[in-house]
PyMOL Python script that loads the backbone (N, CA, C, O; Angstrom):
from pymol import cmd

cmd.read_pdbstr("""\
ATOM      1  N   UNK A   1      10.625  21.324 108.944  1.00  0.00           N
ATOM      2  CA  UNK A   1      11.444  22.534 108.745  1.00  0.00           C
ATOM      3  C   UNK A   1      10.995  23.600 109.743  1.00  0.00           C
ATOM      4  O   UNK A   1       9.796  23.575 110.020  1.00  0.00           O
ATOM      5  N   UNK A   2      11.589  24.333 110.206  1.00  0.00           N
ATOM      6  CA  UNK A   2      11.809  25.130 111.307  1.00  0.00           C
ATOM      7  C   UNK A   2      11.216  26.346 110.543  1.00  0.00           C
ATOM      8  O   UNK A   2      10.948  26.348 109.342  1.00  0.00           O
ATOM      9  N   UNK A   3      10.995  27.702 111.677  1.00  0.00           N
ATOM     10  CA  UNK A   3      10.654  28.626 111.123  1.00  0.00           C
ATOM     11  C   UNK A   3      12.178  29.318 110.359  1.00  0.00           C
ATOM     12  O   UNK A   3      12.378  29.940 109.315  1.00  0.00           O
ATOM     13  N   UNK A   4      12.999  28.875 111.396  1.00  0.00           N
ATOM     14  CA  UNK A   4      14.300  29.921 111.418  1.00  0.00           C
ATOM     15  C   UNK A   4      14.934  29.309 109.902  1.00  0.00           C
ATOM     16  O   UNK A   4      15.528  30.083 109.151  1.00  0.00           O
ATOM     17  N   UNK A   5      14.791  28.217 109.631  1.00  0.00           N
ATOM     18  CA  UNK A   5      15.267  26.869 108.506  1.00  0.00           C
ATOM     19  C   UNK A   5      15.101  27.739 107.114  1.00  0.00           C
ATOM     20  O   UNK A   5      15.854  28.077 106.201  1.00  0.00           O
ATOM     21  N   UNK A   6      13.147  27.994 107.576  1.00  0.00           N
ATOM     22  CA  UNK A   6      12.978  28.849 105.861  1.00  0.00           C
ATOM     23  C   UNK A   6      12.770  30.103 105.938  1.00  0.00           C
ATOM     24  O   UNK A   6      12.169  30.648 105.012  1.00  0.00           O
ATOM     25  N   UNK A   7      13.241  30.898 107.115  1.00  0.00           N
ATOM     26  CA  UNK A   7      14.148  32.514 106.323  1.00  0.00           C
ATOM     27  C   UNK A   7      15.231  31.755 105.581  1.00  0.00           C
ATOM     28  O   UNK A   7      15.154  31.666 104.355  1.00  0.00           O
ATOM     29  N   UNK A   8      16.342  31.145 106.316  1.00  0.00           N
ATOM     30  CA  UNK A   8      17.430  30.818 106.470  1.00  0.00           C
ATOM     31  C   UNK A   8      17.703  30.553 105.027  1.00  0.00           C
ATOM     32  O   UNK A   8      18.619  31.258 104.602  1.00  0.00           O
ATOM     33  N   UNK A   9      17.101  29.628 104.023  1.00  0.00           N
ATOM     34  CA  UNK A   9      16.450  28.975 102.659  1.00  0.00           C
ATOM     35  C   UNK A   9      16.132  30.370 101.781  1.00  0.00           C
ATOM     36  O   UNK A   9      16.679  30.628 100.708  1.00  0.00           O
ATOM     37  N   UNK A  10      15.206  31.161 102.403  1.00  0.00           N
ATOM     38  CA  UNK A  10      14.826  31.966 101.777  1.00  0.00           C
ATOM     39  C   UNK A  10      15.441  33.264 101.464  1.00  0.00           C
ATOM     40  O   UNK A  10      14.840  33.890 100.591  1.00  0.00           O
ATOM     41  N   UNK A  11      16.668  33.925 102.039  1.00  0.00           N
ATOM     42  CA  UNK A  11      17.611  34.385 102.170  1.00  0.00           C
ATOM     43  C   UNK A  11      18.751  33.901 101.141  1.00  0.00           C
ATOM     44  O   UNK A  11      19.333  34.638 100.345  1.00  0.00           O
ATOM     45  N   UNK A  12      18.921  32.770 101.280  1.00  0.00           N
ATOM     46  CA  UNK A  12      20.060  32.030 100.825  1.00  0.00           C
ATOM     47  C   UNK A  12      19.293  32.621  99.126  1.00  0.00           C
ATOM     48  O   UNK A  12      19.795  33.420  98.336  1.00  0.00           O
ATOM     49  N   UNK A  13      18.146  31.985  99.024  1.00  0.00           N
ATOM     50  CA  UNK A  13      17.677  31.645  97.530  1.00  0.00           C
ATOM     51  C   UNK A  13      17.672  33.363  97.199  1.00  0.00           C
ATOM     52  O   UNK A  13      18.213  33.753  96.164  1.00  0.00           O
ATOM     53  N   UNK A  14      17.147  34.162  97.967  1.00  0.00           N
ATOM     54  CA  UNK A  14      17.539  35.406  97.319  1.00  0.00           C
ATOM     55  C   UNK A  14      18.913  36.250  97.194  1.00  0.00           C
ATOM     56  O   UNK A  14      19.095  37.299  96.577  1.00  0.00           O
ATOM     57  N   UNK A  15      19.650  35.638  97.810  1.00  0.00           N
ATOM     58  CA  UNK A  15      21.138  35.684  97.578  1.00  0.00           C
ATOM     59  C   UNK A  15      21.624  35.197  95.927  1.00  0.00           C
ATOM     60  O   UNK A  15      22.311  35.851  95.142  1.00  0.00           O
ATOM     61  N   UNK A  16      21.076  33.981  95.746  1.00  0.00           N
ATOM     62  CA  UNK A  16      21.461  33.444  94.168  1.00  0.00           C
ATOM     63  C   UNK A  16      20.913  34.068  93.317  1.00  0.00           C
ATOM     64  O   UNK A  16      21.471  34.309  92.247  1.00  0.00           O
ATOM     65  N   UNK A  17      19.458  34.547  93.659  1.00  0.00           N
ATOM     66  CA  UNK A  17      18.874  34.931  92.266  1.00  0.00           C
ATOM     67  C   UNK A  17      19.592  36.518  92.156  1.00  0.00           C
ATOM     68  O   UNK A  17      19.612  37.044  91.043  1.00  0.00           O
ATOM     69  N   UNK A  18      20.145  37.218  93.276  1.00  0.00           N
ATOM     70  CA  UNK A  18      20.357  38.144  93.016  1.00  0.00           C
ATOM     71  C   UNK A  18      21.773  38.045  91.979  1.00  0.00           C
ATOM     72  O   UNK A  18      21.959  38.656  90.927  1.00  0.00           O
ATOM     73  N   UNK A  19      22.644  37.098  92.641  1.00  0.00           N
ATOM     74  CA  UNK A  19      24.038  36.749  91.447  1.00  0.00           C
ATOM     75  C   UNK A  19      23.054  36.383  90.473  1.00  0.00           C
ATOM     76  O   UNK A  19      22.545  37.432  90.080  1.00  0.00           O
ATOM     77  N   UNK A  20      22.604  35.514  89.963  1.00  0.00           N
ATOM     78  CA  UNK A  20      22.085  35.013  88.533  1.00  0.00           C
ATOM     79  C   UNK A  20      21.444  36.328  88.075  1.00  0.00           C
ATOM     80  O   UNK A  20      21.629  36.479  86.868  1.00  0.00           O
ATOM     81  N   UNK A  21      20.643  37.493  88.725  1.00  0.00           N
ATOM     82  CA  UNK A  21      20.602  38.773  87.914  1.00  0.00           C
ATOM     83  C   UNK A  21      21.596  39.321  87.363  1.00  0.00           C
ATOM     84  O   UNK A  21      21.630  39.836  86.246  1.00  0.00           O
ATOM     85  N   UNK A  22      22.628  39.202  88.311  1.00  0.00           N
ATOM     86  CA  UNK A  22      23.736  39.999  87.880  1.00  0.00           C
ATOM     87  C   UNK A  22      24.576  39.598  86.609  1.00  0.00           C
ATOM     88  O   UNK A  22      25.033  40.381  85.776  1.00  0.00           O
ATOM     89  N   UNK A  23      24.706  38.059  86.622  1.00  0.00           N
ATOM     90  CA  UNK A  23      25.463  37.356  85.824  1.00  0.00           C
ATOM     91  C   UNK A  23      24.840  37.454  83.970  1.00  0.00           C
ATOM     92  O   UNK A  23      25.373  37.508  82.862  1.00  0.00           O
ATOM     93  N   UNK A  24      23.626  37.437  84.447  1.00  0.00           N
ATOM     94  CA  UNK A  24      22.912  37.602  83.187  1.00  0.00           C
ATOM     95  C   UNK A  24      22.806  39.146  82.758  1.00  0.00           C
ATOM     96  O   UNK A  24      22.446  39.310  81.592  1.00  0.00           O
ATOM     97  N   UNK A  25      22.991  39.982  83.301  1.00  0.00           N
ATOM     98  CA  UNK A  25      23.071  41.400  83.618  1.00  0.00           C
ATOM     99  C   UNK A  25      24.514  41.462  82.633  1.00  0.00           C
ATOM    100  O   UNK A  25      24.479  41.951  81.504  1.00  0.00           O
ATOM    101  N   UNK A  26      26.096  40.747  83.393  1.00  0.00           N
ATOM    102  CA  UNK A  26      27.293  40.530  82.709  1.00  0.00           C
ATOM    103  C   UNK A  26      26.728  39.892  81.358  1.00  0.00           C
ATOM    104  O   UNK A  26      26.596  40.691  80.431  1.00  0.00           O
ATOM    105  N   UNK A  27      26.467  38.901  81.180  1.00  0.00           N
ATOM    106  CA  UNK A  27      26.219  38.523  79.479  1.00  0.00           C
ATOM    107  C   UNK A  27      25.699  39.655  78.466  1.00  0.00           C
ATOM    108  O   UNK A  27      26.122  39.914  77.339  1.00  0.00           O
ATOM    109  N   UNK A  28      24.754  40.199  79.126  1.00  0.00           N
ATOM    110  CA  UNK A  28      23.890  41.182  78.521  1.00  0.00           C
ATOM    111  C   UNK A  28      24.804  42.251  77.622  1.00  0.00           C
ATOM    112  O   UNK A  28      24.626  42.577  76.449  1.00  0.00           O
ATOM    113  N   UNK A  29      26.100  42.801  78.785  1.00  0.00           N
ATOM    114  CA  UNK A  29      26.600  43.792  78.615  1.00  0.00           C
ATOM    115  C   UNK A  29      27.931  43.260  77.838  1.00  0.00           C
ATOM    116  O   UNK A  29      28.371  44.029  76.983  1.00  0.00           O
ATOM    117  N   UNK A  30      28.631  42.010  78.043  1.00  0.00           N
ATOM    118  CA  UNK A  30      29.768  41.157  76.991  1.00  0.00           C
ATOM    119  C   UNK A  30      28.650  41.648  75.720  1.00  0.00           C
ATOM    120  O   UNK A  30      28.891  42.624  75.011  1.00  0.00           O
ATOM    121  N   UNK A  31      27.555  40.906  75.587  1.00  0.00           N
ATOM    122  CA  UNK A  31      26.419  40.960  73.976  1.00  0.00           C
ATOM    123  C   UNK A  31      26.849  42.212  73.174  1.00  0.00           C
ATOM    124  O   UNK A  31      27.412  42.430  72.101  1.00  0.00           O
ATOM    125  N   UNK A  32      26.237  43.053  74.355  1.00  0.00           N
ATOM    126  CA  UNK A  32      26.255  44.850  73.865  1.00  0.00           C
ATOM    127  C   UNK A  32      27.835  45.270  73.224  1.00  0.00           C
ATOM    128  O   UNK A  32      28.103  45.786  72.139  1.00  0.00           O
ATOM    129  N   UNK A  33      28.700  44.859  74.283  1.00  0.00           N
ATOM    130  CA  UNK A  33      30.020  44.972  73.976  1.00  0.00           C
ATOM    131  C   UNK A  33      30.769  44.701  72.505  1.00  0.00           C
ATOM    132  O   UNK A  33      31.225  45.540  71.729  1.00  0.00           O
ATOM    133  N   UNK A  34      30.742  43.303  72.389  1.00  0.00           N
ATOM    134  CA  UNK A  34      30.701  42.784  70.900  1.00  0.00           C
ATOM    135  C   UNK A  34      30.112  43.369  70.131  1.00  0.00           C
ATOM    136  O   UNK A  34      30.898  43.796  69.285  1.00  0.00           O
ATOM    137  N   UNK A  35      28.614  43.793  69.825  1.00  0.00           N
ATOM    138  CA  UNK A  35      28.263  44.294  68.645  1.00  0.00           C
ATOM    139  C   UNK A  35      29.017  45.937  68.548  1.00  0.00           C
ATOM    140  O   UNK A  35      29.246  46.532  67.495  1.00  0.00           O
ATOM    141  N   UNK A  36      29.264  46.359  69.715  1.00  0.00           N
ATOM    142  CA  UNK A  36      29.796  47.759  69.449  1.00  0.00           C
ATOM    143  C   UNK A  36      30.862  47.390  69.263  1.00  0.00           C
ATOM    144  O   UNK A  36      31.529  48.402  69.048  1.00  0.00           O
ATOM    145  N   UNK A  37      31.620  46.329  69.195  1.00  0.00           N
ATOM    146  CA  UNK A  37      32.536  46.568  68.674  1.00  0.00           C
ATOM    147  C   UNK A  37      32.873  46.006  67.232  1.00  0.00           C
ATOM    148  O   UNK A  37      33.892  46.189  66.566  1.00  0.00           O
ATOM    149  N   UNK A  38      31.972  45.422  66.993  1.00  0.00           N
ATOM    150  CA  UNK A  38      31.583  44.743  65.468  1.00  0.00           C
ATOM    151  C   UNK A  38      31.696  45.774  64.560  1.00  0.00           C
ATOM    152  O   UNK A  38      32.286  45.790  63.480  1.00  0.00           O
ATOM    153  N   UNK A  39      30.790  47.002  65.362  1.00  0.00           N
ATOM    154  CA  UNK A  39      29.740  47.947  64.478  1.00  0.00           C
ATOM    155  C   UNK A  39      31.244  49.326  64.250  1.00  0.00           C
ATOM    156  O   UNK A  39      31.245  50.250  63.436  1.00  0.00           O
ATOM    157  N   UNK A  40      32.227  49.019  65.169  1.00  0.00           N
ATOM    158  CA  UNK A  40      33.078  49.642  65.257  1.00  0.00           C
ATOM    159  C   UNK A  40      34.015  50.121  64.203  1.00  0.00           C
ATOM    160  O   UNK A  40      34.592  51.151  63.855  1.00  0.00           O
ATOM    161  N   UNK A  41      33.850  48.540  63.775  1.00  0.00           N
ATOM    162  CA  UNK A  41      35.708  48.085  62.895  1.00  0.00           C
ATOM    163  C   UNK A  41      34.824  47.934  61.661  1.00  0.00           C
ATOM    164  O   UNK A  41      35.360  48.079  60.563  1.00  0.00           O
ATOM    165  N   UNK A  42      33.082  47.564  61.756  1.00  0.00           N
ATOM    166  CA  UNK A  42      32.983  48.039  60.015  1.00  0.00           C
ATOM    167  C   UNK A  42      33.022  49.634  59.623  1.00  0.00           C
ATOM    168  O   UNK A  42      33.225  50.088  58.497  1.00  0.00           O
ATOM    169  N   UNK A  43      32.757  50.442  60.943  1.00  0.00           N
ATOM    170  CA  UNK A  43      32.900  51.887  60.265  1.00  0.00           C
ATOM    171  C   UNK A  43      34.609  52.007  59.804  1.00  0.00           C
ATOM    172  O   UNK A  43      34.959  52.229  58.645  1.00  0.00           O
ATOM    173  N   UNK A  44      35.637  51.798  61.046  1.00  0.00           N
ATOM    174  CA  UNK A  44      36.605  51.921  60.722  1.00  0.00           C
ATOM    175  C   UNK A  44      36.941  51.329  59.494  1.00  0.00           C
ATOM    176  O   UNK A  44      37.485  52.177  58.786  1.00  0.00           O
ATOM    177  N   UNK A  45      36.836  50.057  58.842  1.00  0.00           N
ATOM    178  CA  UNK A  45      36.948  49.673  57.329  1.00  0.00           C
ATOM    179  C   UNK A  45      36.079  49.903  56.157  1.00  0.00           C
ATOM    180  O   UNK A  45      36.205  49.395  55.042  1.00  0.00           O
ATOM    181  N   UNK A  46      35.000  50.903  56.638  1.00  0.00           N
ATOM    182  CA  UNK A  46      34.183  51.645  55.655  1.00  0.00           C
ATOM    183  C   UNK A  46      35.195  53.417  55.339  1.00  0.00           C
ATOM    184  O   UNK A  46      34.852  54.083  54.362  1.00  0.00           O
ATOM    185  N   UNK A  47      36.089  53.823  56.050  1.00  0.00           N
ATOM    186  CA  UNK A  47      36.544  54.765  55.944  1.00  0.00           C
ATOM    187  C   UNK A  47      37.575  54.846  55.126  1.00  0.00           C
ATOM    188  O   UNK A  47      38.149  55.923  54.961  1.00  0.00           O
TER     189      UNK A  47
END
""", "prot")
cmd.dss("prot")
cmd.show_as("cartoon", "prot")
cmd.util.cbc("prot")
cmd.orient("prot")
């Protein structure tokens, strides 16, 4: 493997992990989403 090979690798791989932060970042915030809206519709049917 070349020098240029593993930036090239190493770049790439911090390219993915940065989507897979993000993606898990998106789940995180769908999670959050749902319970606020869980927490929503029992106030609204507590009223």
């Amino acid at each position: 493997m070349s020098l240029g090979d593993a930036r090239d690798w190493q770049n790439q791989y911090q390219r993915n992990d940065h989507m897979n932060g993000w993606s898990q970042h998106g789940v995180f915030l769908r999670c959050l989403a749902s319970e606020l809206a869980e927490t929503h519709r029992k106030n609204s049917v507590a009223k």
